[in-house]
C-alpha positions as protocol buffer text, in pm:
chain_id: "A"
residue {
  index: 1
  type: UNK
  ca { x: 6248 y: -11046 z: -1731 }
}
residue {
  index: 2
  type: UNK
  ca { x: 6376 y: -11433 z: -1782 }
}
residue {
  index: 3
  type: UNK
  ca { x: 6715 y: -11361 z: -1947 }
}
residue {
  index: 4
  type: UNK
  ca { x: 6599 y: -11471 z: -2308 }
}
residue {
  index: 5
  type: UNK
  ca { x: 6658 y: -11154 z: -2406 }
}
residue {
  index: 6
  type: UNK
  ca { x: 7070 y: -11170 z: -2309 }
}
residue {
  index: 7
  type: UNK
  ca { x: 7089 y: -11499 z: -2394 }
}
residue {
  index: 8
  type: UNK
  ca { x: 6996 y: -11380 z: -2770 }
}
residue {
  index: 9
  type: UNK
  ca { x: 7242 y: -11085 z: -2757 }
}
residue {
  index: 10
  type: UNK
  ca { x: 7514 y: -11311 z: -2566 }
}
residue {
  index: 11
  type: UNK
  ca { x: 7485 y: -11519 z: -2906 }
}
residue {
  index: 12
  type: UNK
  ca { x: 7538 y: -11177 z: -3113 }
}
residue {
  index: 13
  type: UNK
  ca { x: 7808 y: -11080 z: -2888 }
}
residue {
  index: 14
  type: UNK
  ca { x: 8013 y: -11421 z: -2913 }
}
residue {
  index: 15
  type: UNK
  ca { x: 7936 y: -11515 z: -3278 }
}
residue {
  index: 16
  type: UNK
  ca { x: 7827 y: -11199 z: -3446 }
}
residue {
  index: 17
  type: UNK
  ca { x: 7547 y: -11253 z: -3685 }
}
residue {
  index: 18
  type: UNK
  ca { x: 7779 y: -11463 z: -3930 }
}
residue {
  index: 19
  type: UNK
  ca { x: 7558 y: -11744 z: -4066 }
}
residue {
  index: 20
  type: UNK
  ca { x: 7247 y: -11619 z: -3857 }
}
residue {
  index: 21
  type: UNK
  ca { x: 6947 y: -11572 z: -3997 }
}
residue {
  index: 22
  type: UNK
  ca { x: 6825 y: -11285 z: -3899 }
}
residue {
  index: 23
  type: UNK
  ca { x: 6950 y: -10922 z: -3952 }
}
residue {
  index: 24
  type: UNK
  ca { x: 7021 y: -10669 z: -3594 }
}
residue {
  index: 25
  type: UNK
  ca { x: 6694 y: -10461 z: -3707 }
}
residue {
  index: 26
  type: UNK
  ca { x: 6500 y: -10816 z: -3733 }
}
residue {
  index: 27
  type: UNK
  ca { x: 6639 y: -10971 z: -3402 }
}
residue {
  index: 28
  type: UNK
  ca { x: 6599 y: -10568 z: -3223 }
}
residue {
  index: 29
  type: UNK
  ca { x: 6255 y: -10553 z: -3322 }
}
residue {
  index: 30
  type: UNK
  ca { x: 6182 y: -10973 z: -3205 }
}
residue {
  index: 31
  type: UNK
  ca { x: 6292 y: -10799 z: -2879 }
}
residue {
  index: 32
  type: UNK
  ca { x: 6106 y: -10509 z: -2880 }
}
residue {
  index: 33
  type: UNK
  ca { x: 6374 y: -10281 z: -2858 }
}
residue {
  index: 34
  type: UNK
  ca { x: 6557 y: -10063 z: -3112 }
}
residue {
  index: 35
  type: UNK
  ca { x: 6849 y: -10143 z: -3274 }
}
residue {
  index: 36
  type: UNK
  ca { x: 7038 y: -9891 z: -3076 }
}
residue {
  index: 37
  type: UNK
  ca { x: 6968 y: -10039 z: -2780 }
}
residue {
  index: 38
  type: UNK
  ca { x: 7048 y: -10397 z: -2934 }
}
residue {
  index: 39
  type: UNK
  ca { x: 7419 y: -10284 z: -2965 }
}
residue {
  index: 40
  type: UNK
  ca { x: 7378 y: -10099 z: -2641 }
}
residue {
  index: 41
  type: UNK
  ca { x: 7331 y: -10474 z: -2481 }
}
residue {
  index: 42
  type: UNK
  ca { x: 7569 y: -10618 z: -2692 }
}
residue {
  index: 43
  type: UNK
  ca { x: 7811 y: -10346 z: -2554 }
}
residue {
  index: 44
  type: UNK
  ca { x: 7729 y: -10496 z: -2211 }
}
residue {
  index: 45
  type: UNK
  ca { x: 7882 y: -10828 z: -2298 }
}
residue {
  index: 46
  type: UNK
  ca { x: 8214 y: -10647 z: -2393 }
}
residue {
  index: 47
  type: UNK
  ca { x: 8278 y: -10478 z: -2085 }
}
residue {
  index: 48
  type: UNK
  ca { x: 8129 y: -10825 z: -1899 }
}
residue {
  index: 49
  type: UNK
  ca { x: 8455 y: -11018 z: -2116 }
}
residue {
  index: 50
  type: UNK
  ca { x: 8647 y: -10704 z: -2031 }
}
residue {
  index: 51
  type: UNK
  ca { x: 8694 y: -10570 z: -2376 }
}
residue {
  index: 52
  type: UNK
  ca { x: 8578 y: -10262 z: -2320 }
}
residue {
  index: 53
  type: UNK
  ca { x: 8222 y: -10112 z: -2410 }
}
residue {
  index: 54
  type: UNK
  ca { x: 7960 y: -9992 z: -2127 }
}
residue {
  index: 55
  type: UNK
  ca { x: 8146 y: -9954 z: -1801 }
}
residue {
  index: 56
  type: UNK
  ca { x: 7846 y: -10100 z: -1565 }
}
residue {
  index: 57
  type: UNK
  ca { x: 7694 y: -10415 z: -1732 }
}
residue {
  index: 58
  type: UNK
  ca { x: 7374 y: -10509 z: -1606 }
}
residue {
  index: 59
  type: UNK
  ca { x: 7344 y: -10775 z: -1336 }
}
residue {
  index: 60
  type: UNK
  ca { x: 7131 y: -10984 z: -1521 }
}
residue {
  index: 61
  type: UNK
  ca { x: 7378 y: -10979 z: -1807 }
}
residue {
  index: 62
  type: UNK
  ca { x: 7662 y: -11098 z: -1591 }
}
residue {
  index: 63
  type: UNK
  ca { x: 7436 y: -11410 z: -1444 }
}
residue {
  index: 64
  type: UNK
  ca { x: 7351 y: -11485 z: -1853 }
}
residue {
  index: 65
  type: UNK
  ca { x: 7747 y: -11488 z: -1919 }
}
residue {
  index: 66
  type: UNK
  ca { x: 7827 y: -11655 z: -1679 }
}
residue {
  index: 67
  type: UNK
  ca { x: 7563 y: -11920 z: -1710 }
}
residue {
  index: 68
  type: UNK
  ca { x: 7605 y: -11946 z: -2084 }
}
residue {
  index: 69
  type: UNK
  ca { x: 7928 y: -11828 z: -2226 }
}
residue {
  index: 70
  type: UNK
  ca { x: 8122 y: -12188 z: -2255 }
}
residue {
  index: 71
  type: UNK
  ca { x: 7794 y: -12321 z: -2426 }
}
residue {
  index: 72
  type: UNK
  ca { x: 7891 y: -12489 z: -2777 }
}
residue {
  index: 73
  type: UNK
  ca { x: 7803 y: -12258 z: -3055 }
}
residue {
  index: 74
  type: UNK
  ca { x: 7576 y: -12563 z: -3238 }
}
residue {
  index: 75
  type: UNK
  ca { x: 7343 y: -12554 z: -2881 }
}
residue {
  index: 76
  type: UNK
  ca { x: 7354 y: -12144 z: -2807 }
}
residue {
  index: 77
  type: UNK
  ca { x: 7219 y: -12082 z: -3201 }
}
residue {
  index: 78
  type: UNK
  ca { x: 6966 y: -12334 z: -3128 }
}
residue {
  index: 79
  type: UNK
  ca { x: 6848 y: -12216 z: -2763 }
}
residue {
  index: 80
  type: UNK
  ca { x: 6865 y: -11868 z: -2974 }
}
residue {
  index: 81
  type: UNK
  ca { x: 6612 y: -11975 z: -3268 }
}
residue {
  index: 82
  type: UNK
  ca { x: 6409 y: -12110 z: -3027 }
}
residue {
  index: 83
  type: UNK
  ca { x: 6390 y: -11808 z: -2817 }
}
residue {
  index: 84
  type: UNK
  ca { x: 6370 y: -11575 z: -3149 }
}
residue {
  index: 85
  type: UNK
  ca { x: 6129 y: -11807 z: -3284 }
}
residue {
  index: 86
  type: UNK
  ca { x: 5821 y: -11780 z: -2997 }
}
């Protein structure tokens, strides 16, 4: 796993899908996973910024925040189309 994945749901987490082009189902299913599980990750992030949500956030998911969670929105949503757009 390369962390595209998280990077895409960090994105969801931090912006929501305001002004995004895709719906959850759409972005869930570019993942292969279900929609479910989509807000399952996104849950990750929440406990990560410690609002709550799952209580044991995935290692990878803390190395993606951490890497990525002061990037500009403009340059995230781009790295994110890109990614979505493979």
């Amino acid at each position: 796993m390369d962390g595209n994945d998280d990077i895409v749901v960090l994105n969801l987490y931090r912006f929501k899908d305001i002004g995004f082009p895709f719906t959850l189902d759409k972005v869930a299913e570019k993942l292969g996973m279900s929609t479910a599980s989509l807000n399952m990750r996104i849950g990750n992030f929440k406990a990560i910024a410690g609002e709550g949500g799952l209580s044991h956030p995935a290692k990878q998911s803390n190395k993606i925040y951490k890497k990525f969670s002061e990037m500009p929105k403009t340059e995230l949503r781009s790295l994110v189309l890109a990614i979505l757009n493979e």
